[in-house]
N, C-alpha and C positions, 0 to 999 in steps of 0.2 A: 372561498380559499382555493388557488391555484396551487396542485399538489405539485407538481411539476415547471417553473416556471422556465424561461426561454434559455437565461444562462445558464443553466442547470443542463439542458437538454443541450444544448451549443458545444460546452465544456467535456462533456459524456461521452458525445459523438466526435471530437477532435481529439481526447485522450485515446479513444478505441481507435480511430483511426490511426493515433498516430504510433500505436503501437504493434496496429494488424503488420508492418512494413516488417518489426524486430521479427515478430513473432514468426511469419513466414519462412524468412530466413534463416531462425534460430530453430526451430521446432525441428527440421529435417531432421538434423545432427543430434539432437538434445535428447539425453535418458528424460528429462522432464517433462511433461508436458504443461503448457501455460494454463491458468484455472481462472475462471470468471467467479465470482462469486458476487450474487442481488440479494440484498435483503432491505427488510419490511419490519420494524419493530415498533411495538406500541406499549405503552402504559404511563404513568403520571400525568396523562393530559397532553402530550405529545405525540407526536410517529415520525420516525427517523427511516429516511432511504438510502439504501446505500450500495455503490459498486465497487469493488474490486477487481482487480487486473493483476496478477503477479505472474509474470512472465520471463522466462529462462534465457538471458542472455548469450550463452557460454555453458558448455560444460566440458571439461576436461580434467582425464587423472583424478578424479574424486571431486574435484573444487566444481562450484553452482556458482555463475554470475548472475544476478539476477535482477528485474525490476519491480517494483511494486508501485502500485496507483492506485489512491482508494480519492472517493467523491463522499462525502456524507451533505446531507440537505436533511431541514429539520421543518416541522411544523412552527414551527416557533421562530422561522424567519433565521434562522443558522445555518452556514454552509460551512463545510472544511473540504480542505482537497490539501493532500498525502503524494506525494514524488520521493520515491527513493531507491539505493541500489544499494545493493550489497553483496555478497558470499556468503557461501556456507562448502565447507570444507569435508568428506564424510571420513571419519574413521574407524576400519571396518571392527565392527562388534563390539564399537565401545559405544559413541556415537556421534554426532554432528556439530564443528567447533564452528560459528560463522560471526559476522559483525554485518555492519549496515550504518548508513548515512541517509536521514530523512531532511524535506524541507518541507514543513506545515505552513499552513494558509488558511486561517478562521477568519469570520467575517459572525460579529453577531453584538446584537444591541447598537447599529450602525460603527461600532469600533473595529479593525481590524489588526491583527495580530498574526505575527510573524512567527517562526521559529525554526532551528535545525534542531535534529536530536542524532546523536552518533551513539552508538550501541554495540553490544555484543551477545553472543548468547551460547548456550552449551543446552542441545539436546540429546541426551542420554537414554538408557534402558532404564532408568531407574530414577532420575528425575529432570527436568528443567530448567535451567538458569537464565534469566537474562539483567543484564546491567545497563542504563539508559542514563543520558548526560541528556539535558534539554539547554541551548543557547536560545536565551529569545532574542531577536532580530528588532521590529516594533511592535508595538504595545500600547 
């Protein structure tokens, strides 16, 4: 079993790269900094890899433009790959009003599957919200 196969590795290396160009540019200016996140998860007879990319477009005046890219690859012959952008808003001492627009991309059991999800969300002192609409595309 190939934990790793070629598209996997291709699609990894052209999402990183095609975000080092934002990043550079954006990071100077940005209270944010962009965050990579890898992981490794195992258990029911699978292992799931996965990268993440969220990356600070913009920042001004309180408001976060931002980007997010996540890859998952499964043992079990399943890939998703995650493209989205959104805001987040801060307000001071209360907490963080933002939204987002995603476009999903599964591939599993040779079917593939489409979909946007548009969203919103309220991070607070005191608890979290978030509200998610899913359009599927094809199927």
């Amino acid at each position: 079993m190939v934990l790793f196969g070629y598209k996997w590795k291709i699609l990894t290396r052209l999402a990183t790269g095609a975000l080092a160009a934002v990043l550079i540019s954006s990071v100077a200016a940005a209270a944010v900094s962009p965050q990579l996140y890898l992981g490794l998860h195992g258990g029911g007879g699978r292992s799931l890899k996965t990268t993440e990319i969220l990356a600070p477009l913009l920042w001004r005046d309180g408001t976060l433009w931002f980007a997010d890219l996540r890859a998952t690859n499964s043992s079990s012959a399943t890939q998703e790959y995650n493209l989205a952008v959104g805001l987040r808003h801060l307000i001071p001492g209360r907490g963080v009003l933002g939204g987002y627009v995603y476009y999903d991309h599964r591939h599993a059991a040779g079917h593939f599957f489409d979909q946007a999800t548009v969203g919103m969300e309220w991070l607070g002192k005191r608890f979290d919200a978030r509200l998610n609409v899913y359009l599927p595309i094809t199927g």
